[in-house]
Each structure stands twice: as structure tokens, then as C-alpha cells.
N, C-alpha and C positions, 0 to 999 in steps of 0.2 A: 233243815239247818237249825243249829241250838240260839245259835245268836246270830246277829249282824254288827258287824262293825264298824264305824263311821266315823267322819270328821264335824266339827262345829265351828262355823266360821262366825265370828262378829267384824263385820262390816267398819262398824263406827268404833271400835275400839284398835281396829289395822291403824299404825303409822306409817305404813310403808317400807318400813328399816329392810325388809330382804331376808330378814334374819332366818326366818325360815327356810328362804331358799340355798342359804351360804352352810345353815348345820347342815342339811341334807345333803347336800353336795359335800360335803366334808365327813360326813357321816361313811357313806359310801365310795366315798373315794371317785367320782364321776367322773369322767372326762371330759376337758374341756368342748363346751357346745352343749351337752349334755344335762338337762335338767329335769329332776322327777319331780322337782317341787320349784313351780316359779308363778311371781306376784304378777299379773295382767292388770293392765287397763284398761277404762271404755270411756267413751267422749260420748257423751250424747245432748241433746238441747241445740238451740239455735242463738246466737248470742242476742242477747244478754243471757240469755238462761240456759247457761253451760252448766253441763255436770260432770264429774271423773268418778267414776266409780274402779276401786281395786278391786281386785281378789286371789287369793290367795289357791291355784289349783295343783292339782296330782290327782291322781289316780280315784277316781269315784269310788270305788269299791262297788260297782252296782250289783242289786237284786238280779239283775236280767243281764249281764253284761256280754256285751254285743260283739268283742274285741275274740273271747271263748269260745262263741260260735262259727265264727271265721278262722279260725285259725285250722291248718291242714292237718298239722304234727302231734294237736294235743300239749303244747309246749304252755298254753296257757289256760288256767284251771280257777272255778272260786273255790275253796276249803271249808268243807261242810259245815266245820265245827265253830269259824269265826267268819264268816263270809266272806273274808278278802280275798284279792283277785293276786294269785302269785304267776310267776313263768319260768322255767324250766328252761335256762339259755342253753341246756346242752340241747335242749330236744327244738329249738329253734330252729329254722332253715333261711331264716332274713326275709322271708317274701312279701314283709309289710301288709297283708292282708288286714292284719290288726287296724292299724291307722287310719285308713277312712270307715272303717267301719266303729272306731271310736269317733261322738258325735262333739267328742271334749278336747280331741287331739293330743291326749295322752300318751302314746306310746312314744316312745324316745328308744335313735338306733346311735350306738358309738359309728368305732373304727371297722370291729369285728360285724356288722351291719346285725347283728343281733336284738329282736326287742329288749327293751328294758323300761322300768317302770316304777315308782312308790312299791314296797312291798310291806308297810306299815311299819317299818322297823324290827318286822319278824327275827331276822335275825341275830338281833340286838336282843331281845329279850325284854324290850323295856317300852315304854310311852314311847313314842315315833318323836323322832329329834325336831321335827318341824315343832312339833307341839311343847314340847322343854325349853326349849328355847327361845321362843315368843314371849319380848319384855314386856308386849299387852296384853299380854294374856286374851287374844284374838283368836287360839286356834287351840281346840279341845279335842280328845279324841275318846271313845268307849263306844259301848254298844248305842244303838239306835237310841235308845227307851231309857238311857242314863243320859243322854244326848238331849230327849226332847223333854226329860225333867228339869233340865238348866233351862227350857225356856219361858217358863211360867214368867207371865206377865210381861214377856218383849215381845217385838212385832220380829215373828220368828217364821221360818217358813223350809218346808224339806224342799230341797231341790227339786222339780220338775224334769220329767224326762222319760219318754220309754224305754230307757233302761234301769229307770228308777236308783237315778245316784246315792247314795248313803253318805248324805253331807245336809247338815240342817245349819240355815245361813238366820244370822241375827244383822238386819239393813237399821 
């Protein structure tokens, strides 16, 4: 593989506004229920010392992605050339095998029970709408290594994971 391709999430610069989840969805035209890109939250602490943490998820892009190995059809592939993780809805069959073998719970099925997924904006041609459209400028996208040069001097860190996600988060 020539490159990898990734996301850059800052943590402390997210508002929460959605924004990203609403271009995407509008981007693609998604069906209602249907989200490739949505803001989660985590409650963690004991009170007094509550925390909320966001985050901003889709589709990892992973090095090892675990979704391509389970799959029966071949319907889902990474692309040599940029690492992302595309799918092939004709060559689909719905058996959701994908889903729990994603450890992120990524895959997303409409009406048509077809996987579906982030496919970076591929066929747009352009930066991924999550990331344009971010008024905090919270979510960046390029290779790995343009990725971990924005992180000089934050407390930055690559996602964790045996299937080694392709997302470098600024907490």
C-alpha cells in the first residue's frame, strides 16, 4: 500500500454542533436511521467527578480491517492505493457478518439491508464533507504522516486497536 488514509479528531476543539454528521447525511443522501458519520458520547467518573467525553466516529479506515475478512461476497475491500475501506452494495448479500466483527460498530444497513459505510467522500472527489464542514475545525483528514505532522507539540495519540484504526485523536 502507497499510503494510508485517515481521520484527525481534536477532542477539545468538538462543539458538539452535529455538523458533521448532518453534511454526511446530506452529502449521501442517507436514509433516515442511517448514519456513517455520528457524534457519540461517554459518561464516565463518579460524582462529583463526572466526565462527557464526545467523539466524532465513521468508519476507521483500518490497516487490518476486520469487517474484509468476514465478509463472504468480497463486497468489502481496502484500496491499495489509499487505504480506505470501500463496499461494493451490488456485490452485498445483507448477512451482516460485517457488524460484530467491526469492534467500532461501523457498518450501517438501510431498507435494502445492504451494508453501508463512510467511504471518505470517494466519490465526491474532494476532502470528506465531515471534515469541510467542521466550524471547529475538529476533524482533518489525509494521510497518516500529514496527519501526525499536525500533531507536534499536543497530547495526540493514534487510536488503539487490533485492527489498527487510521484516526489520530488530539484529547
Amino acid at each position: 500500500m502507497s499510503k494510508q488514509y485517515g481521520f484527525y479528531y481534536d477532542a477539545g476543539r468538538c462543539i458538539q454542533c452535529r455538523t458533521c454528521e448532518l453534511a454526511c447525511k446530506s452529502t449521501h443522501n442517507t436514509e433516515p436511521g442511517v448514519k456513517w458519520r455520528r457524534v457519540t458520547e461517554t459518561w464516565s467518573g463518579s460524582y462529583p467527578d463526572v466526565t462527557r467525553t464526545f467523539f466524532s466516529l465513521a468508519c476507521m479506515h483500518c490497516e487490518k480491517p476486520a469487517c474484509v475478512e468476514v465478509c463472504p461476497t468480497g463486497a468489502i475491500r481496502k484500496r491499495v492505493e489509499d487505504g480506505i475501506v470501500v463496499v461494493d452494495r451490488d456485490k452485498c448479500n445483507g448477512c451482516q457478518d460485517c457488524l460484530p466483527a467491526c469492534p467500532y460498530g461501523v457498518p450501517q444497513f438501510g431498507k435494502d439491508g445492504k451494508m453501508q459505510k463512510c467511504d471518505f467522500c470517494t466519490e465526491i472527489g474532494s476532502e470528506p464533507a465531515c471534515v469541510a464542514s467542521c466550524p471547529a475545525e475538529a476533524l482533518y483528514s489525509g494521510t497518516l504522516d500529514e496527519l501526525l505532522e499536525m500533531t507536534t507539540g499536543k497530547a495526540t495519540k493514534r487510536m488503539d486497536g487490533t485492527t489498527k484504526p487510521s484516526v489520530i485523536i488530539v484529547s
